[in-house]
PLY file of the C-alpha trace (Angstrom):
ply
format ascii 1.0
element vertex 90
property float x
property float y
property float z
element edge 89
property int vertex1
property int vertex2
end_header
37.78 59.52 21.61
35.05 61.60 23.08
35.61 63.84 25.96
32.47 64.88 27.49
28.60 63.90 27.36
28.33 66.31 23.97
30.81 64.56 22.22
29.82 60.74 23.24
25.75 61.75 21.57
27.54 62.89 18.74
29.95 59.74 18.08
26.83 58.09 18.85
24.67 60.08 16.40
27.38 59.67 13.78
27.72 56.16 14.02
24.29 54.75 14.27
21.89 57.83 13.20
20.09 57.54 16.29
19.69 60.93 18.32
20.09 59.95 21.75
19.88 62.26 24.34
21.30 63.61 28.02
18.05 62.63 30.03
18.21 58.86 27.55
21.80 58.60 29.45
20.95 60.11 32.77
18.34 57.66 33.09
20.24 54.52 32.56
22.96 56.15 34.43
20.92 56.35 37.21
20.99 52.23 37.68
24.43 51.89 37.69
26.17 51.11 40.52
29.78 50.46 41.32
28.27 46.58 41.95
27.19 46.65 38.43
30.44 46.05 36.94
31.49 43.67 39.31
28.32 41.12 38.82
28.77 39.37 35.39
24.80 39.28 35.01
23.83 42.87 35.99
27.12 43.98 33.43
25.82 41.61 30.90
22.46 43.22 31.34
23.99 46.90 31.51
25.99 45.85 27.95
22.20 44.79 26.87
20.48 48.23 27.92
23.71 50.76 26.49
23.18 48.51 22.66
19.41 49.13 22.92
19.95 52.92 23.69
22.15 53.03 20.58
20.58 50.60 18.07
23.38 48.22 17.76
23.02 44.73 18.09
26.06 43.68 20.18
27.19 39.69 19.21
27.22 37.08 22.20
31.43 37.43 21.77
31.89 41.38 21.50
29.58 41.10 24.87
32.27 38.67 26.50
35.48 40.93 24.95
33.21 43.91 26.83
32.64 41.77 29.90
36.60 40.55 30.01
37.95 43.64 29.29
35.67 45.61 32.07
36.57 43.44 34.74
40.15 43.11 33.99
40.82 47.17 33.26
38.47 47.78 36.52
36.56 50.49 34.61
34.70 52.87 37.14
31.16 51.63 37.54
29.77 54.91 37.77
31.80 56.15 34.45
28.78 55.28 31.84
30.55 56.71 29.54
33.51 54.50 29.54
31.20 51.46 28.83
29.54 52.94 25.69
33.26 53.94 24.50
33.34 50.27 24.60
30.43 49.19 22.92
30.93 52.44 20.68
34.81 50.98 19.22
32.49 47.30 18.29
0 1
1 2
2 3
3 4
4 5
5 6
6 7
7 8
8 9
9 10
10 11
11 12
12 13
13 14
14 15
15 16
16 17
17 18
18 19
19 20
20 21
21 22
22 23
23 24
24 25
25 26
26 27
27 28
28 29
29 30
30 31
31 32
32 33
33 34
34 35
35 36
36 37
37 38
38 39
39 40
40 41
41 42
42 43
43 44
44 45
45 46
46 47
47 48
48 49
49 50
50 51
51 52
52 53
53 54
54 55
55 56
56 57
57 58
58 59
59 60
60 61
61 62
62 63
63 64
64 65
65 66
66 67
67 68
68 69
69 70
70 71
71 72
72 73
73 74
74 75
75 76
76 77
77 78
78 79
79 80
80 81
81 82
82 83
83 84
84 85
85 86
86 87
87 88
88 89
C-alpha cells in the first residue's frame, strides 16, 4: 500500500498509465472537506472527480462498496489519499 504522495502517483501511474501529478491532487484536495464524506452526494461526486483524475471508469456498485465502506470505516475527510487507495484496490 502506498505511504506517501510519491508512492500513491506511482501506484497510480503503474496501474492506469496516466501521469498524474502533486498540484492534479492538491487541487482536488483543496474541495474536500470533512462534510464531504459525510454527504452521500458530495462523496458520490468526490468518487466521480478521484476516477476522472485517474482514468478509470468506476461501476455504479464499486461506487456504493466505496460509499458503504467510507461511511462505515469513518475515513478522514481530509485524508485524499485514503479515498483513491479505495478506488485504486477496484
Amino acid at each position: 500500500m502506498p505511504r506517501n504522495p510519491k508512492d500513491i502517483l506511482n501506484t497510480v501511474k503503474k496501474k492506469t498509465g496516466k501521469s498524474v501529478t502533486e498540484k492534479d491532487i492538491q487541487k482536488l484536495a483543496s474541495g474536500v472537506k470533512p462534510s464531504t464524506v459525510q454527504d452521500e452526494a458530495q462523496l458520490r461526486q468526490l468518487i466521480k472527480q478521484v476516477s476522472q483524475l485517474v482514468g478509470i471508469d468506476v461501476a455504479e456498485e464499486t461506487v456504493k462498496e466505496i460509499v458503504h465502506a467510507v461511511k462505515s470505516s469513518k475515513l478522514d475527510g481530509g485524508n485524499l489519499q485514503q479515498m483513491m487507495n479505495l478506488i485504486m484496490k477496484r
